[in-house]
C-alpha positions as CSV (number, residue, x, y, z in Angstrom):
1,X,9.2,-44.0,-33.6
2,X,11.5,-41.5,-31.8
3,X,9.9,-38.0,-32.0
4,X,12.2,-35.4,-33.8
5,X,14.0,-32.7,-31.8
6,X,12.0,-30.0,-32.9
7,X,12.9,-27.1,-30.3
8,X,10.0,-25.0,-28.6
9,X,10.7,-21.7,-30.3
10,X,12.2,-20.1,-33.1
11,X,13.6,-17.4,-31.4
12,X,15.8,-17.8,-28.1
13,X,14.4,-16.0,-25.0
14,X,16.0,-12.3,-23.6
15,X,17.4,-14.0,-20.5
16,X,19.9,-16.3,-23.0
17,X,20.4,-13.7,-25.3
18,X,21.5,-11.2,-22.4
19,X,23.9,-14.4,-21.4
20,X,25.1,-14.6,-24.2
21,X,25.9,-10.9,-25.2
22,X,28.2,-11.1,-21.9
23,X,30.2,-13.2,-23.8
24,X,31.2,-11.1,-26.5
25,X,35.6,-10.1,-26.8
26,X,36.1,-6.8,-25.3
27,X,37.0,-4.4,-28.3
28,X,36.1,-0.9,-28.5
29,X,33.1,-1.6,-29.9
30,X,31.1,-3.9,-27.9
31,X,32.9,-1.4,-24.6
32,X,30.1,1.3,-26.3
33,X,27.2,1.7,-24.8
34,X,25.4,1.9,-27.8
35,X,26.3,-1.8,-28.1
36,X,24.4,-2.7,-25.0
37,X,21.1,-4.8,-25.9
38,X,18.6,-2.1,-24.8
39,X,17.2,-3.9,-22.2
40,X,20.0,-4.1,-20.0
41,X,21.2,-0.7,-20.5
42,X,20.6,1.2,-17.1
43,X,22.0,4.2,-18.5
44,X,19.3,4.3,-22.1
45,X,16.0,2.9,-20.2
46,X,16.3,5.9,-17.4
47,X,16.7,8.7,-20.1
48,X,13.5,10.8,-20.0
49,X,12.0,10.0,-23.5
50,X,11.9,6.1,-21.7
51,X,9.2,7.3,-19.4
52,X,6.2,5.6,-21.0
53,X,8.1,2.6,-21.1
54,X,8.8,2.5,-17.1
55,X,5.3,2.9,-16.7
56,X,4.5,0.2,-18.5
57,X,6.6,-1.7,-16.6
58,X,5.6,-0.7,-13.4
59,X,2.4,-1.5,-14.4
60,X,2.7,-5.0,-15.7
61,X,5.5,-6.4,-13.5
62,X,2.9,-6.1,-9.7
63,X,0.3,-7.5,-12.0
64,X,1.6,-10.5,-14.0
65,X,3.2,-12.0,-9.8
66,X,0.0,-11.9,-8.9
67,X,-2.1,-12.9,-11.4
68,X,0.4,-15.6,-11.1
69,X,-0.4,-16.0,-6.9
70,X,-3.9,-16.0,-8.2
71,X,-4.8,-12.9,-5.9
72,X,-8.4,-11.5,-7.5
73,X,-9.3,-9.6,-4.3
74,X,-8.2,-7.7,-2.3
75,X,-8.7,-5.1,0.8
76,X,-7.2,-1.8,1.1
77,X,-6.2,-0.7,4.5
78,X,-4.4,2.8,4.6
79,X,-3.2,4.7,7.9
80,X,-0.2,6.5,9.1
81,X,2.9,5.7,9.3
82,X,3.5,7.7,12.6
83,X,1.8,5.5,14.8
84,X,3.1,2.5,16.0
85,X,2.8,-0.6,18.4
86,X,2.2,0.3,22.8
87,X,6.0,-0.4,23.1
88,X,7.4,1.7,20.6
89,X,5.1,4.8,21.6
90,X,5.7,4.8,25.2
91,X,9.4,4.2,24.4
92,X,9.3,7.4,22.2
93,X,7.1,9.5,24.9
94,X,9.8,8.8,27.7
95,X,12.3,10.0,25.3
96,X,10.9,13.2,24.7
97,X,9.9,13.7,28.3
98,X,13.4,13.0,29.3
99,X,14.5,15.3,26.6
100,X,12.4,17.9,28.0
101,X,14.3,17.7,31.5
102,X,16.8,19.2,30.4
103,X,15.5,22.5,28.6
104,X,11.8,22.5,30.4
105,X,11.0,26.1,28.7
106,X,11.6,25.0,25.2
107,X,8.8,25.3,22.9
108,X,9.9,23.1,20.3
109,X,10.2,19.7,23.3
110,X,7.1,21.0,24.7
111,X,5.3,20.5,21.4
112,X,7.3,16.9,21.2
113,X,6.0,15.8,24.3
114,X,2.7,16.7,23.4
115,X,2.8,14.7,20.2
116,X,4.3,12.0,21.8
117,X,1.6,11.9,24.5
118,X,-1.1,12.4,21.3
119,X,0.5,9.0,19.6
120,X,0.6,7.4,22.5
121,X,-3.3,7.8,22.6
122,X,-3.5,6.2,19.0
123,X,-2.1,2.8,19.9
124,X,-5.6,1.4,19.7
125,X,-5.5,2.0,16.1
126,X,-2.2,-0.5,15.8
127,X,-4.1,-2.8,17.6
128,X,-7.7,-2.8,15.5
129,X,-5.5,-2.3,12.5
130,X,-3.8,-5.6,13.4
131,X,-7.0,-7.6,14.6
132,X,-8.9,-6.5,10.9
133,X,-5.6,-8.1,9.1
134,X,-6.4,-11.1,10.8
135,X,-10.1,-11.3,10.7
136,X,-9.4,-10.6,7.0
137,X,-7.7,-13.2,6.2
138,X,-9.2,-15.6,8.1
139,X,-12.6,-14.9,7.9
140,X,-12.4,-14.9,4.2
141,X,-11.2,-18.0,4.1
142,X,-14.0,-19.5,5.6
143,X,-16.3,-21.5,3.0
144,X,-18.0,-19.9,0.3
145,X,-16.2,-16.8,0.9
146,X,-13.8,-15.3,-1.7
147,X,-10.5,-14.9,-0.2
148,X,-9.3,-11.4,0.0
149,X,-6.0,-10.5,0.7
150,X,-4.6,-7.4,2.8
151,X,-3.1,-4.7,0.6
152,X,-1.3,-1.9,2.0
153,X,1.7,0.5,1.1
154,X,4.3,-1.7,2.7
155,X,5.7,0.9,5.6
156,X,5.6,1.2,8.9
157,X,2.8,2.0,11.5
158,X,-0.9,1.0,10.9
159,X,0.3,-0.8,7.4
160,X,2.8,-2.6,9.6
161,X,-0.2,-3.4,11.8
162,X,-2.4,-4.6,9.2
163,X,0.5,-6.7,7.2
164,X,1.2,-8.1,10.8
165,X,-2.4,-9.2,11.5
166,X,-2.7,-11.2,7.6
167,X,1.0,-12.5,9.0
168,X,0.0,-13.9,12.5
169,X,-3.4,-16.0,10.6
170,X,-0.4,-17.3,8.2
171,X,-1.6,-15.4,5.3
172,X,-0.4,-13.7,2.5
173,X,-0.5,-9.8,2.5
174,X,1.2,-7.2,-0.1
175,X,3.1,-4.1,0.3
176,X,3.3,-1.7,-2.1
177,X,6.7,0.4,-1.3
178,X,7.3,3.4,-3.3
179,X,11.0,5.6,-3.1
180,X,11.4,8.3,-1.3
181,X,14.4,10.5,-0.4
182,X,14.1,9.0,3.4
183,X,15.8,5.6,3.7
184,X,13.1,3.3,4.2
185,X,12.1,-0.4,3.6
186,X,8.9,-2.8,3.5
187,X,7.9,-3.4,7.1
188,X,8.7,-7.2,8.1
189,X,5.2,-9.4,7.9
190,X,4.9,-8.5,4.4
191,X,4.5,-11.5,2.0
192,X,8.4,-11.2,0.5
193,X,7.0,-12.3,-3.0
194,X,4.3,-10.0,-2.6
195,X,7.0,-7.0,-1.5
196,X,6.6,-4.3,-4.2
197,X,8.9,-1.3,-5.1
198,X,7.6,1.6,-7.1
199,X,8.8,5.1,-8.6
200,X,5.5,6.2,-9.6
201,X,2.9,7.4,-7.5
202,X,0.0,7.3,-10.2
203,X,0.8,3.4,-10.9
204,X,1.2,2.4,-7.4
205,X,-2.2,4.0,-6.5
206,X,-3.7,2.1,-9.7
207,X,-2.7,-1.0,-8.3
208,X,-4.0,-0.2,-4.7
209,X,-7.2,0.0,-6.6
210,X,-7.1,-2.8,-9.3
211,X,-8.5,-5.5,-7.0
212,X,-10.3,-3.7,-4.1
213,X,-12.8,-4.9,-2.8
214,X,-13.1,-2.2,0.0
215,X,-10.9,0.5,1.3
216,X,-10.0,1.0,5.4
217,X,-8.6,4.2,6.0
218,X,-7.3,4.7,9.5
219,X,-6.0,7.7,10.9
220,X,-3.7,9.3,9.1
221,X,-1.8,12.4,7.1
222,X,-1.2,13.5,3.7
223,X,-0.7,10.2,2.3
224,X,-4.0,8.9,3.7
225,X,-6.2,12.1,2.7
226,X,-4.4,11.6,-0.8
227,X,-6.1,7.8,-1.2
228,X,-8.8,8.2,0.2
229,X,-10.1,11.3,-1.8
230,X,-9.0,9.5,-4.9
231,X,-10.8,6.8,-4.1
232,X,-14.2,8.7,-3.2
233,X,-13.5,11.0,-6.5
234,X,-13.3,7.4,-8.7
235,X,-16.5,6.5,-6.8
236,X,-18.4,9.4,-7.1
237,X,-17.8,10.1,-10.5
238,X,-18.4,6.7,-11.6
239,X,-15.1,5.5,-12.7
240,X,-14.8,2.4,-10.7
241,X,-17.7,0.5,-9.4
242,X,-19.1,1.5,-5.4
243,X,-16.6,-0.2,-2.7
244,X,-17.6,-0.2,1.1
245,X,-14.8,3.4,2.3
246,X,-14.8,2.7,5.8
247,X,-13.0,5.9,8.1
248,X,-12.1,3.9,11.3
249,X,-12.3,6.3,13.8
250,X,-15.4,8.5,13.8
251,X,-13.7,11.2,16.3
252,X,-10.6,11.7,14.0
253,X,-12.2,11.7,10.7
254,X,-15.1,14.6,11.8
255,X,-12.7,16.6,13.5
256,X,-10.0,16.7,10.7
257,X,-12.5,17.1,8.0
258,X,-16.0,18.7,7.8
259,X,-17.6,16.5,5.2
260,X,-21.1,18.3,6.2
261,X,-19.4,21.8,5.7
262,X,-19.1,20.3,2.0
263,X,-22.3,19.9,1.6
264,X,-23.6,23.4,3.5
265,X,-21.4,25.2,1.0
266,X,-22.7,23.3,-2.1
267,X,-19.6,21.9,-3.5
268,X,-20.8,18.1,-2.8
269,X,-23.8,16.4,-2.9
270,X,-25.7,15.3,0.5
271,X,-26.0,11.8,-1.5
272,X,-22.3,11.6,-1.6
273,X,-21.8,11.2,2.4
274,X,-23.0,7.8,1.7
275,X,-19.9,6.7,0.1
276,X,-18.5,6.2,3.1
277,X,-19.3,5.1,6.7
278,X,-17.3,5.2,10.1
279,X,-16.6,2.5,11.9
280,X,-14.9,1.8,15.4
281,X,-13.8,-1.9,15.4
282,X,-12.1,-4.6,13.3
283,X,-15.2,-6.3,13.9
284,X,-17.2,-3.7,12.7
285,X,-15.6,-3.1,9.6
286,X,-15.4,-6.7,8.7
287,X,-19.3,-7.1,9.2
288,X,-19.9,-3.7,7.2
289,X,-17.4,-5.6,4.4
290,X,-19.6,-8.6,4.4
291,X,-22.9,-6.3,4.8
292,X,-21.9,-4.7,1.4
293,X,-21.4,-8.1,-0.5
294,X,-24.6,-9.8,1.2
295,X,-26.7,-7.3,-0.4
């Protein structure tokens, strides 16, 4: 008996409908924008009273791709943008020194020079940055491990390094990009399905923290401090379960900020200097990973 052509919904799907609008005669009317189905108007779902709804989206669109790439886990690695790769730091410290030739006295390409020369001392970072994306995603993969998989905000510098380690184990990593007035882009070992754009900086921090299952935070500025005190508020006031917060790079982190001073002045708890530990090398932090999740 032939089974009747019963179709699979009542109601045709916003992709067909949107096709299908397009085809509508060009009159006066449908050339309103109040005729536009609301979904595809730019111009209505950018007005300010729209906000909630953007939110929304930003939310649910990074979610759904990878619920649908089954990624459950995932490790944080954060770090600044500012240092990159041996080549590209000696390249930049020869051009400041060579810009320096020409005006020796100038205070402004003396202070160049001397950040350039203080990068250049960083590369290591790249480089342990770029192992512990690698150990990541292979180790993990190891079994009766879950796999985790290297999260970062997409850019250049130590998340460059990090994406690029997940990259050369042939693993997936994400970025999670965000607009700013600077013309920038994901940095190139990012998984391209994986490659996420955001407007807010509340959402895209969320989704850092969705799936964590630790947080690496490398040398870095503003953008780093921001994370990572988020992270250690969420933690110490018990709005998201304890994570291993691992500050690569005991030197940096005391001299940048006096978490003892903290305590002295009363304003944190001495318990609360053990929601985080340094560590030195991507093998450290992986074993202080796996430490944390053995106990």
């Amino acid at each position: 008996m032939k089974k009747p052509d019963i179709p699979e919904q009542a109601f045709p799907n916003a992709g067909k409908d949107a096709d299908d609008a397009r085809l509508a005669p060009d009159t006066p009317q449908t050339r309103s924008p109040s005729y536009r189905l609301a979904y595809t108007d730019d111009e209505f779902m950018l007005r300010d009273e729209l906000r909630p709804i953007r939110l929304q989206l930003e939310l649910l669109k990074p979610e759904l791709l990878q619920q649908e790439h089954g990624i459950h886990s995932t490790i944080v690695v954060f770090g600044s943008t500012r240092i990159p790769d041996a080549e590209a730091a000696a390249w930049q410290l020869r051009a400041a020194e060579d810009e320096l030739e020409t005006r020796p006295t100038d205070p402004a390409l003396i202070r160049k020079v001397k950040i350039a020369r203080s990068i250049l001392s960083k590369i290591h970072y790249y480089d342990e940055a770029q192992e512990l994306g690698r150990l990541i995603t292979t180790e993990s993969r190891k079994k009766g491990n879950v796999e985790m998989v290297v999260i970062t905000g997409g850019g250049p510098g130590i998340m460059e390094a990090a994406n690029r380690g997940a990259h050369d184990a042939d693993g997936k990593s994400i970025g999670l990009n965000i607009v700013l007035p600077r013309e920038q882009c994901p940095n190139a070992y990012v998984t391209p399905e994986l490659s996420f754009h955001f407007h807010y900086f509340a959402i895209r921090k969320m989704h850092f923290l969705m799936r964590a299952r630790a947080l690496v935070a490398f040398p870095g500025g503003f953008g780093t401090f921001d994370e990572l005190f988020e992270t250690l508020t969420l933690i110490q006031t018990k709005k998201v379960k304890p994570v291993p917060v691992l500050l690569f790079g005991r030197e940096y982190w005391r001299r940048v900020i006096d978490f003892e001073a903290l305590v002295d002045e009363g304003t944190i708890d001495p318990r609360d200097l053990d929601l985080f530990q340094y560590v030195e090398t991507a093998r450290e932090a992986w074993e202080a990973i796996r430490h944390f999740y053995k106990k």
